[in-house]
C-alpha positions in Angstrom: 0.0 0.0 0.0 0.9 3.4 -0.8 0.3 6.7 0.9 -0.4 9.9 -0.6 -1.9 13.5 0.1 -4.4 15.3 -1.8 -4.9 18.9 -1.1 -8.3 20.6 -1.8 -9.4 24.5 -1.3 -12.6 24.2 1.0 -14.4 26.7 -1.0 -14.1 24.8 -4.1 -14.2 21.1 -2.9 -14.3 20.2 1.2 -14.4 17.4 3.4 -18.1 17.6 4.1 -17.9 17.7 0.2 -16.3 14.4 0.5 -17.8 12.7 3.1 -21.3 13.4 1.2 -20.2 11.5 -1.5 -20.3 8.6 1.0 -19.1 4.8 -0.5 -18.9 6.1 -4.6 -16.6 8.3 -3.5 -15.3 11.3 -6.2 -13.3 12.2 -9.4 -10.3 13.7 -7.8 -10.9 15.9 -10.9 -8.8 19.3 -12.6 -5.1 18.4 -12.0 -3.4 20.3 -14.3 0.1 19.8 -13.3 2.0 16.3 -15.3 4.1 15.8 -11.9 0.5 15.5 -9.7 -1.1 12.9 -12.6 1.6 10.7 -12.8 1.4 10.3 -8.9 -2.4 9.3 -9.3 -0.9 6.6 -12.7 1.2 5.2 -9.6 -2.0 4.7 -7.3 -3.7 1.7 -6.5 -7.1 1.1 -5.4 -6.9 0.5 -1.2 -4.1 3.5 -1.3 -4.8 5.9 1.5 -4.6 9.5 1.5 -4.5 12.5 3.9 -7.4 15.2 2.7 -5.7 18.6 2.9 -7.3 22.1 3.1 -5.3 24.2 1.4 -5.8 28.4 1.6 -6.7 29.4 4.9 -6.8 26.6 7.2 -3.7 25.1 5.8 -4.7 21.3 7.9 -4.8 17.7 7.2 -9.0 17.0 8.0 -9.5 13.4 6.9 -8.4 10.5 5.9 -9.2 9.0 2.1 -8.9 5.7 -0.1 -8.7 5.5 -3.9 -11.4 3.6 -4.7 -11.0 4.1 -8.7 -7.7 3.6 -10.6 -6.4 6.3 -13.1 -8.9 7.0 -15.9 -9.6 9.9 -17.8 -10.5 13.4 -16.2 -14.2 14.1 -16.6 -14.0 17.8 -16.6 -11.5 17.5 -20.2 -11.6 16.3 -23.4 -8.1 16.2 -23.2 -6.6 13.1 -23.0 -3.9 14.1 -21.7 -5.6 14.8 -18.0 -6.3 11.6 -16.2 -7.6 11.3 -12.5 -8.5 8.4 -9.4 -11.4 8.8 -7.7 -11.4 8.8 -3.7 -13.7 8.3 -1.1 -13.8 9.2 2.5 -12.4 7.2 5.1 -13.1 9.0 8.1 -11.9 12.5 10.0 -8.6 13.2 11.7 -9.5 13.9 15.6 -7.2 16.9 15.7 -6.3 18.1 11.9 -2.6 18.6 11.9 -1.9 21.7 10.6 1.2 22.5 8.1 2.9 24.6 10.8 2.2 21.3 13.2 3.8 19.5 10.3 6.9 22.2 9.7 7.8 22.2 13.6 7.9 18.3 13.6 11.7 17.4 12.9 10.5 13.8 11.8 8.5 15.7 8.7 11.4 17.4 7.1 11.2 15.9 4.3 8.0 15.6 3.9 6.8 16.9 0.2 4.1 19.1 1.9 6.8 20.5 4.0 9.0 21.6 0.9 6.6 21.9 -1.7 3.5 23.5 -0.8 1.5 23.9 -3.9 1.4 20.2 -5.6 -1.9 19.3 -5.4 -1.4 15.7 -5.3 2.0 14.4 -2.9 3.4 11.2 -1.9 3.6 10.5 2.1 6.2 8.0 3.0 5.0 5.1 5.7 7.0 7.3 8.3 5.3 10.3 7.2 2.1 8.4 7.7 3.0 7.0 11.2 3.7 10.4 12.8 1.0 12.1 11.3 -1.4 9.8 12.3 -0.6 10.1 15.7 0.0 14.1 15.7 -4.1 13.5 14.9 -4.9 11.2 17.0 -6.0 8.9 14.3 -6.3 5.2 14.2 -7.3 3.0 11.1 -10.4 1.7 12.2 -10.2 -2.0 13.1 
């Protein structure tokens, strides 16, 4: 299993958005960047992913799973735009904020740390680990 992060602007598309979309889940739709689709051509269904809002809150909310493998981008007729679908998996207890993530030594390296605007990043099993618990969240079981 992979882990990944997918960041969202709450006014366009937030994690009540996501949660309503319950079990179909959603297009992760609109990448526009080659670096962020050829993460989602590496994705697998079962991958997990952090739900980021970007802009003001700047906070991991939620937790995600691709639930649709790469296919093309609804929004285009360009076939060069592909995109996964996601679904909710549940909310992070505490959402751990980018500062949260930038004052944690163990996340300096982390992609979100370093590169703030991809919309679509990879989070290493580390990554994952600390996150997780700077949240207080726990797969359920």
């Amino acid at each position: 299993m992979a882990y990944w992060l997918f960041k969202s602007e709450p006014s366009t598309w937030s994690w009540d958005d996501q949660v309503a979309k319950g079990e179909a889940g959603e297009e992760w739709d609109g990448v526009r960047n080659y670096q962020a689709r050829n993460m989602m051509r590496e994705m697998k269904l079962g991958d997990l992913g952090f739900f980021y809002h970007s802009q003001k809150d700047k906070e991991i909310v939620g937790v995600v799973e691709v639930c649709a493998e790469i296919h093309p981008d609804s929004t285009t007729d360009d076939p060069r735009w592909e995109c996964v679908d996601i679904k909710a998996v549940g909310p992070v207890p505490k959402p751990v904020t980018l500062a949260d993530c930038k004052a944690e030594p163990a996340l300096e390296d982390m992609v979100l740390v370093n590169n703030t605007r991809l919309s679509v990043q990879p989070v290493t099993e580390a990554e994952w680990a600390v996150i997780c618990k700077l949240g207080g969240y726990s797969p359920k079981g």
